[in-house]
MARGU-705966 format. One record per atom (N, C-alpha, C): x, y negated, z negated. Coordinates in pm, whole numbers, padded with zeros to 5 digits, always signed. Each point is the difference from the previous one (the first is absolute). Layout:
// MARGU-705966
XYZ ...
This chain:
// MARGU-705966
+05798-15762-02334 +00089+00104-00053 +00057+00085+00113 -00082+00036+00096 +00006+00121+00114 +00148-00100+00076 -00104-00153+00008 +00165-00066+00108 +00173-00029-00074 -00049-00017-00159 +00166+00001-00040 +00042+00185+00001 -00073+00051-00049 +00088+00133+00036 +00014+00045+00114 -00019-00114+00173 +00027+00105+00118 +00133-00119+00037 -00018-00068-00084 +00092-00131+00031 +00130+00061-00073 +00004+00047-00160 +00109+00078-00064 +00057+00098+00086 -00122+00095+00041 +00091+00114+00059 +00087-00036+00183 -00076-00118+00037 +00115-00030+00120 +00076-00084-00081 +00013-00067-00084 +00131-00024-00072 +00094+00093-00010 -00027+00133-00073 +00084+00100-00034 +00037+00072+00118 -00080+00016+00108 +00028+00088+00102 +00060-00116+00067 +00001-00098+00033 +00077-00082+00115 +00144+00005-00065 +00030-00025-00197 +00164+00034-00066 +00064+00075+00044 -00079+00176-00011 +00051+00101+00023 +00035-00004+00183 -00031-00045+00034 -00029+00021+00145 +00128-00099+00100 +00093-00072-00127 +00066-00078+00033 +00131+00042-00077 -00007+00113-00074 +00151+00027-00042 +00079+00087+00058 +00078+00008+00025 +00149+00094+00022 +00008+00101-00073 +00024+00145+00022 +00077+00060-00108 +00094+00065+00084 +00121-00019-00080 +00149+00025+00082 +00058+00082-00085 +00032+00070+00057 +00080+00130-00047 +00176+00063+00034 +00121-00045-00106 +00106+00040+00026 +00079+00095-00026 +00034+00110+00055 +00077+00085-00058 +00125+00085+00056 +00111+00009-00090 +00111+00030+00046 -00002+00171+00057 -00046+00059+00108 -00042+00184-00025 +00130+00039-00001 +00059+00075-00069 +00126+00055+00030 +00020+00076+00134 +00083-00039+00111 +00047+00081+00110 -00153+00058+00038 -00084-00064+00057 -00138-00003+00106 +00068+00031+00111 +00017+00157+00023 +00048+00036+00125 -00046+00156-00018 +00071+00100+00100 -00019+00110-00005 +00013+00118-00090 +00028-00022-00137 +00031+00045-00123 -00117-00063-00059 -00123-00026+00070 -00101-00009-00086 -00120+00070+00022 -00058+00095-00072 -00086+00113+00043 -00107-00045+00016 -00105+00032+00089 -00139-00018+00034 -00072-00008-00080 +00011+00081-00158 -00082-00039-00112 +00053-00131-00094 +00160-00002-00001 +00048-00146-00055 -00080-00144+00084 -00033+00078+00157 -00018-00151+00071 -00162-00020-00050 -00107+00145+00010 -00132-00048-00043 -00020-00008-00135 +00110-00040-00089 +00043-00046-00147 +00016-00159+00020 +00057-00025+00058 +00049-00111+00034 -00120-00125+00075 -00027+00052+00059 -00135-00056+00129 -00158+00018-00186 +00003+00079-00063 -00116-00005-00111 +00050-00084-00038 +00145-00074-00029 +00021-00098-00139 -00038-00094+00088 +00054-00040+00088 -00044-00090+00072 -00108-00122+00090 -00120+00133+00008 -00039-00087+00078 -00127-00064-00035 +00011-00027-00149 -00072-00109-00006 +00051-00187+00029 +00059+00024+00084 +00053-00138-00012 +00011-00074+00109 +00018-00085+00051 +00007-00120+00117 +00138+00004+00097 +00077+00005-00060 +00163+00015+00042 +00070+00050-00081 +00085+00114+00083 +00090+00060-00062 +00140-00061+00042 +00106-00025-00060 +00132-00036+00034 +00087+00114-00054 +00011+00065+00045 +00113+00128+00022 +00147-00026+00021 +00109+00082-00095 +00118-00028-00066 +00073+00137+00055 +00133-00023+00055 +00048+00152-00013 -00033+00076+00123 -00111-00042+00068 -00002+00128+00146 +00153+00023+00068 +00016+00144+00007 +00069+00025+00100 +00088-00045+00118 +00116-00045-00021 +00051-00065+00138 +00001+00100+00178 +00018+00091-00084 +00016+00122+00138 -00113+00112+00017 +00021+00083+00078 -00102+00076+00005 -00103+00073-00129 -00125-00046+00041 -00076+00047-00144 -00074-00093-00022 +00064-00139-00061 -00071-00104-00069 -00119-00027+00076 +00007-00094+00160 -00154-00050+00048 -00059+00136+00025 +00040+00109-00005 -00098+00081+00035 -00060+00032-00154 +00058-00041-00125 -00074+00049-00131 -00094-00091+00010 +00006-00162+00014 -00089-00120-00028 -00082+00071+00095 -00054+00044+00134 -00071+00033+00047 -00100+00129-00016 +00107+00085-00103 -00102+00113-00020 -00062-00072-00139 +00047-00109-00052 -00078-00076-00086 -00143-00030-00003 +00057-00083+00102 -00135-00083+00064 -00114+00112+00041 +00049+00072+00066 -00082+00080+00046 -00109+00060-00121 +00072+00053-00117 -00050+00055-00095 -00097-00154-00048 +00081-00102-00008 -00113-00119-00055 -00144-00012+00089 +00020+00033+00099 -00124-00049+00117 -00050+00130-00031 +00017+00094-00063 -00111+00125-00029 -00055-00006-00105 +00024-00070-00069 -00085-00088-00139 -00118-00080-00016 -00015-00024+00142 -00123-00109-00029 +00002-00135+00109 +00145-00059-00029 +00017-00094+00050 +00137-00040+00073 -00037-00058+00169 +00134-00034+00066 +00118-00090-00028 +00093+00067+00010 +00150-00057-00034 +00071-00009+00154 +00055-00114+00010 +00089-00008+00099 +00135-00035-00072 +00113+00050+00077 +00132-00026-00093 +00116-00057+00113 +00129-00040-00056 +00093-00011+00054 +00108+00002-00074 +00123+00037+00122 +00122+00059-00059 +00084-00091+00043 +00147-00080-00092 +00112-00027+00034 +00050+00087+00066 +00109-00109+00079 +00118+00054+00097 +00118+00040-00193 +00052+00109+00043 +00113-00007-00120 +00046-00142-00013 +00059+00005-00127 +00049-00128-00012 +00133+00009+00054 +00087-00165-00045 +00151+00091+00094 +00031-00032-00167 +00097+00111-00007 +00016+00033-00148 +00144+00072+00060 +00062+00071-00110 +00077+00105+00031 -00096+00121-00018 +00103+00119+00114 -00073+00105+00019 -00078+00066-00126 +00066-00011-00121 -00074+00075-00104 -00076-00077-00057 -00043-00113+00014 -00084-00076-00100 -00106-00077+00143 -00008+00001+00090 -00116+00005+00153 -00063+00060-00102 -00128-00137+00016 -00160+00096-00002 -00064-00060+00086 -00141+00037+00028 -00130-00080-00019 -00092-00037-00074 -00081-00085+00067 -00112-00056-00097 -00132+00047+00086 -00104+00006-00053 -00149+00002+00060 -00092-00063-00079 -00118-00029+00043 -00068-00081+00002 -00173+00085+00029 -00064-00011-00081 -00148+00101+00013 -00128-00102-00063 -00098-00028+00129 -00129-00086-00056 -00075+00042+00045 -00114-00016-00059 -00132+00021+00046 -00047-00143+00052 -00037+00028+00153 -00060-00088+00076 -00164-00081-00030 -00050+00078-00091 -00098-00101-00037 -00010-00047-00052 +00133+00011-00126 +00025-00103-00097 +00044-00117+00049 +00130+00024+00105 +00107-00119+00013 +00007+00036+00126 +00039-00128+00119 +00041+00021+00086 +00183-00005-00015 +00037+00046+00085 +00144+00003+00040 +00010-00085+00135 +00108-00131-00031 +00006-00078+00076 +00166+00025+00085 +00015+00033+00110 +00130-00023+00101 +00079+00127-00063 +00121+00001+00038 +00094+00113-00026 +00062-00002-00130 +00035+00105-00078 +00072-00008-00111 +00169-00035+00046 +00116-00045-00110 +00104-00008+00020 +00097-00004-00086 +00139+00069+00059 +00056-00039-00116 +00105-00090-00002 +00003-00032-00128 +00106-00126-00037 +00087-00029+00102 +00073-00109+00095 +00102+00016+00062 +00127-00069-00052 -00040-00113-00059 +00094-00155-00036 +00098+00081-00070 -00079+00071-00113 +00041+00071-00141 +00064+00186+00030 -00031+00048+00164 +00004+00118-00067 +00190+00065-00004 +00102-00074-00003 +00133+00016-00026 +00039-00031-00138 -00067-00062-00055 -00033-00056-00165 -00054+00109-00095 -00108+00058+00081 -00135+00049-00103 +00038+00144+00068 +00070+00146-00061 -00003+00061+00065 -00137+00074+00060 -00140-00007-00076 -00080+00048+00098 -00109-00094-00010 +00055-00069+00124 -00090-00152+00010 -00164+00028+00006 -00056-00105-00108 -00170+00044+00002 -00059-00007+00128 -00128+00066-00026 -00093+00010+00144 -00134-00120-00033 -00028-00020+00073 -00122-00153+00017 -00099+00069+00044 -00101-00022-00046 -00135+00003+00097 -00139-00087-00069 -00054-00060+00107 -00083-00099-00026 -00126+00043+00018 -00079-00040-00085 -00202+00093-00061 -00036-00158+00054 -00143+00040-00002 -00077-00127-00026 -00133+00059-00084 -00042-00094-00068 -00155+00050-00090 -00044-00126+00000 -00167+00004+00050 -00063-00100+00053 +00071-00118+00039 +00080-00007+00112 +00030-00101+00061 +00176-00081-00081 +00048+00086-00138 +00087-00074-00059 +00067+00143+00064 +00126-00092+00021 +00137+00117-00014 +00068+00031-00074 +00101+00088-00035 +00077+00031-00088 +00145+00051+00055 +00125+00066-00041 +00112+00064+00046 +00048+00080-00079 -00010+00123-00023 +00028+00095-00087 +00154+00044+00017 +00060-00046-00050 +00225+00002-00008 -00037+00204-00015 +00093+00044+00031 -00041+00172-00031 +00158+00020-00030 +00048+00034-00117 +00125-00019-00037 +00058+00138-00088 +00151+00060+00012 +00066+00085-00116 +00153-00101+00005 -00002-00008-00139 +00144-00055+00040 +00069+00140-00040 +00160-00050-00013 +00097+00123-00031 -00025+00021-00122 +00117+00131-00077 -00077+00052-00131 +00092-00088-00124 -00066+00013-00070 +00027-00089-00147 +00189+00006+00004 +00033+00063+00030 +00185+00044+00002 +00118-00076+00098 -00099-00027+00123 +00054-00101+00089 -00060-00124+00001 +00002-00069-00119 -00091-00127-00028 -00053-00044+00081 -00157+00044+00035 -00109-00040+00059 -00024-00206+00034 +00044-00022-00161 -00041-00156+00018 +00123-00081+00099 +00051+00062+00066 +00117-00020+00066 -00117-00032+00173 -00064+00058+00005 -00093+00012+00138 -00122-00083+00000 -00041+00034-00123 -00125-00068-00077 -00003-00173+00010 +00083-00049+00002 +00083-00135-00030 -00048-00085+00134 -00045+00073+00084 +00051-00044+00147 -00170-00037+00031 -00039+00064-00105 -00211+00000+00022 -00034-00174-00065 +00055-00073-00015 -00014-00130-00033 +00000-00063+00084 +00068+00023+00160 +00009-00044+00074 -00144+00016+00169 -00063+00141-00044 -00117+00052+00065 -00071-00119+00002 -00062-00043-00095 -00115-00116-00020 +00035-00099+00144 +00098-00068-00026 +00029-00083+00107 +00045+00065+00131 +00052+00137+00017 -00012+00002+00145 -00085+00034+00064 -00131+00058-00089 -00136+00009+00023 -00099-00080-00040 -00059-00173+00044 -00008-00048-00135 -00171-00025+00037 -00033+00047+00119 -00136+00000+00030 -00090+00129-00057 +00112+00050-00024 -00066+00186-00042 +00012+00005-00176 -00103+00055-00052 -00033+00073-00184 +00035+00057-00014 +00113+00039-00031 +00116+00097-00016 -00045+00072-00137 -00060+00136-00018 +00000+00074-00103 +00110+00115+00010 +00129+00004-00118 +00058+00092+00023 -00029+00112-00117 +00026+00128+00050 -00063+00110-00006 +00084+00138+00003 +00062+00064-00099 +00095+00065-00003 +00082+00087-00077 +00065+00021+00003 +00112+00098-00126 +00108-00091+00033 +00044-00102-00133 +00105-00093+00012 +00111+00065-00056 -00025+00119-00111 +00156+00070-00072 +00035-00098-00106 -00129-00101-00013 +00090-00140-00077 -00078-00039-00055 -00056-00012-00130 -00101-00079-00091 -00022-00139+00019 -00173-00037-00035 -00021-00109+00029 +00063-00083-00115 +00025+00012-00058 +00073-00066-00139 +00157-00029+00102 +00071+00006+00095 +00097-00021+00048 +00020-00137+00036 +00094-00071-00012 +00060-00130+00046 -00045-00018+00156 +00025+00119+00057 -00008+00002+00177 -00139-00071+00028 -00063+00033-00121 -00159-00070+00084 -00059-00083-00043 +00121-00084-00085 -00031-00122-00033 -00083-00096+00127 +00121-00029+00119 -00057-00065+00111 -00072-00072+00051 -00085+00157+00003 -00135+00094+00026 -00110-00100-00066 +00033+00055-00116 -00089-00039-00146 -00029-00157+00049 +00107-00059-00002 -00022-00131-00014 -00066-00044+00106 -00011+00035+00114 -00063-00022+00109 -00143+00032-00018 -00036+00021-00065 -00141+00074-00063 -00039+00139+00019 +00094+00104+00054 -00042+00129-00021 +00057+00038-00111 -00164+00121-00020 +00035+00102-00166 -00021+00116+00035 +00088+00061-00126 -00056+00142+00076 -00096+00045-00090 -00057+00103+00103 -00131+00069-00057 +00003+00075-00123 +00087+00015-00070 +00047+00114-00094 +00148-00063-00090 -00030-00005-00114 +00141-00046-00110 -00003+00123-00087 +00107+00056-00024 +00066+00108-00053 -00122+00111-00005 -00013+00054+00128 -00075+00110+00070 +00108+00128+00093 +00031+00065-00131 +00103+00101+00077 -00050+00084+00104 +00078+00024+00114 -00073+00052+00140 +00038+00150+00019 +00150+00026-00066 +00070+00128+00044 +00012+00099-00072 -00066+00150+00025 +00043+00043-00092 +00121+00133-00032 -00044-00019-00127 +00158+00055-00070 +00021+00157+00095 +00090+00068-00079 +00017+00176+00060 -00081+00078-00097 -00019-00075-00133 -00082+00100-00069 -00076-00128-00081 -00114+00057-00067 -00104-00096-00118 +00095+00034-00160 +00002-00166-00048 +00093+00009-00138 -00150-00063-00083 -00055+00065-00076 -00098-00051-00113 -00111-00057+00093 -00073+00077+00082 -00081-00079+00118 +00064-00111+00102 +00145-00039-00035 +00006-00091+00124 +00074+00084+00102 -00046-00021+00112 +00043+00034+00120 -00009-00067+00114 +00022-00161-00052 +00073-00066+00122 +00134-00083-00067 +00057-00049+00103 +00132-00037-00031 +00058-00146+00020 -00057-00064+00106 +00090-00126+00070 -00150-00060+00016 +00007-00133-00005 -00097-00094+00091 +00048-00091+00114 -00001+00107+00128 +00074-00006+00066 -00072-00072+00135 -00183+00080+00020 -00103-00094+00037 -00036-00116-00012 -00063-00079+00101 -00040-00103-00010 -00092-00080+00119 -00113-00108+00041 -00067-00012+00048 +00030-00155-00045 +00042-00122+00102 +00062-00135-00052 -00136-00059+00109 -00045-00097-00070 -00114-00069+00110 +00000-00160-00063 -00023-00117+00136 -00037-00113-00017 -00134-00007-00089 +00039-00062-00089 -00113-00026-00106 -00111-00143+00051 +00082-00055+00093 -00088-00147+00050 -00079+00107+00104 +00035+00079+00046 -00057+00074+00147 -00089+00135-00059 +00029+00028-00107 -00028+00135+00014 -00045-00032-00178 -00133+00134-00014 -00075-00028-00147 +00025+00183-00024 +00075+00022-00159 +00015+00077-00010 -00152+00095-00068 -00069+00098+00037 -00127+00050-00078 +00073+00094-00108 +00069+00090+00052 +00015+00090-00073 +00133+00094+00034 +00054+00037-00065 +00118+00087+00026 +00027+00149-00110 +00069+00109+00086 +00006+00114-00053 +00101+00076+00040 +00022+00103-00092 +00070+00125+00094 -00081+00116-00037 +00087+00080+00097 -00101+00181-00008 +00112+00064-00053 -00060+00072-00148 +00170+00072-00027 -00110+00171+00037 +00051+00017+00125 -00045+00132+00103 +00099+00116-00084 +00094-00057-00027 +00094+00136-00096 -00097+00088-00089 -00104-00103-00070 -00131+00064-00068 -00055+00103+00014 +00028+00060+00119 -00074+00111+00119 +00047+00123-00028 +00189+00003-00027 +00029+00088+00018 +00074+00049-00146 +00019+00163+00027 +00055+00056-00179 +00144-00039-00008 +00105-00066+00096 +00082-00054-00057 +00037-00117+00096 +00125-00047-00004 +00057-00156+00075 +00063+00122+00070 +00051+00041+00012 +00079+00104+00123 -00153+00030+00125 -00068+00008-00056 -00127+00034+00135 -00045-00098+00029 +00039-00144-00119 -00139-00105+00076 +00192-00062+00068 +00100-00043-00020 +00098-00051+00132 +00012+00079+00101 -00042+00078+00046 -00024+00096+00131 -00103-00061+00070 -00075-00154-00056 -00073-00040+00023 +00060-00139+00040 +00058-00045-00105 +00078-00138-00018 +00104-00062-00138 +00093-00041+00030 +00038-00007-00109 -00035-00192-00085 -00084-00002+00082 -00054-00146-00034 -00146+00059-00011 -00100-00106-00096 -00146-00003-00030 -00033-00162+00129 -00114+00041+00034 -00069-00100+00089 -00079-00115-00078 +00061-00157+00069 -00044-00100-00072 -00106-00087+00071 -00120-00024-00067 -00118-00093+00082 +00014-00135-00051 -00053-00066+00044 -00085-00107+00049 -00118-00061+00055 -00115-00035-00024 -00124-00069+00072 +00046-00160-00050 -00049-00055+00081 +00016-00128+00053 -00081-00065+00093 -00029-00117-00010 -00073-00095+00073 +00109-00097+00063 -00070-00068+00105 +00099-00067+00094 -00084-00147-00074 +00042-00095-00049 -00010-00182+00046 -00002-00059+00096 
């Protein structure tokens, strides 16, 4: 009896000990318009998790210095975070952002430099950012993506992500992001057929300006797309953090997107 239950529990502890939990979220304008109590707001929702893929930082002064007073606040929690920041994208001047990137090193290693898109980035106005994990010995590539907003048809950029697989075709491309574009869209047919799904079917991400009859989100605009031959989905979620506050005017001072998870096992 004593040896199947020490045999169960390294069963269960070697599972746990082998999943991912990835974390995406669009922060609205992560730059210097974000107060020291929004950031140790931000760093609590957070850091239970493995990887963060960050949406929206700051192109100009402000942004890497917010991801850093981030981090900072995460590594006073308990546990170390190392992060990294995109170069702006080349975009036009008003629509330049960055992306960042936040893990905890004893979960996942971080393998070589992050990057962004090059083939695509005259196509895609803010070409995704790459960066490659490893967990026990398997790798992965986390796509870190915003496309444009629902008004300048997003699936117009989106279109061009069918083509990633093959110019990366040694790398597990999980993309990870605020698409502006439902997974129910034609654009990701492709995708689909190639064997990625996304983590989430009609899971609205954004929310409204005010709550109508308890709803207070708007678009399912999130999404988390992963190789299903490569990648085993455990479990998926979002945090509706708006919960926190007495109205949607105090919790988008926060973000105007809710943060979407993922845990996952590698094949």
């Amino acid at each position: 009896m004593r040896k199947n239950f020490t045999f169960l529990l390294f069963i269960i502890c070697t599972t746990v000990f082998s999943q991912v939990k990835l974390l995406s979220w669009n922060i609205e304008n992560l730059g210097k318009s974000k107060t020291d109590a929004e950031i140790a707001y931000i760093a609590g929702t957070i850091r239970n998790f493995d990887i963060v893929a960050i949406q929206e930082v700051v192109a100009g002064y402000g942004g890497a210095q917010a991801v850093a007073k981030l981090v900072d606040a995460l590594n006073r929690k308990g546990s170390q975070w190392n992060y990294e920041v995109s170069p702006p994208t080349v975009s036009s001047a008003y629509k330049t952002e960055r992306y960042a990137f936040l893990w905890k090193p004893s979960k996942v290693k971080k393998i070589g430099k992050s990057w962004l898109e090059i083939k695509f980035q005259n196509q895609i106005d803010r070409e995704p950012f790459f960066a490659t994990f490893s967990k026990q010995g398997k790798t992965f590539t986390v796509v870190n993506f915003h496309a444009i907003t629902k008004s300048k048809q997003p699936e117009t950029e989106i279109k061009y992500f069918k083509f990633l697989p093959q110019e990366y075709p040694s790398l597990n491309l999980i993309f990870a992001g605020d698409f502006n574009c439902p997974q129910s869209h034609s654009v990701f047919n492709p995708i689909k057929k190639m064997g990625y799904l996304p983590s989430f079917v009609n899971q609205k991400t954004s929310l409204k300006r005010s709550c109508k009859d308890g709803n207070c989100l708007a678009s399912e605009f999130d999404n988390i797309y992963y190789l299903t031959k490569k990648v085993q989905k455990i479990e998926a979620g979002v945090l509706h953090f708006y919960t926190h506050f007495n109205s949607l005017l105090l919790a988008r001072q926060i973000s105007d997107h809710i943060p979407i998870w993922l845990t996952f096992e590698l094949l």
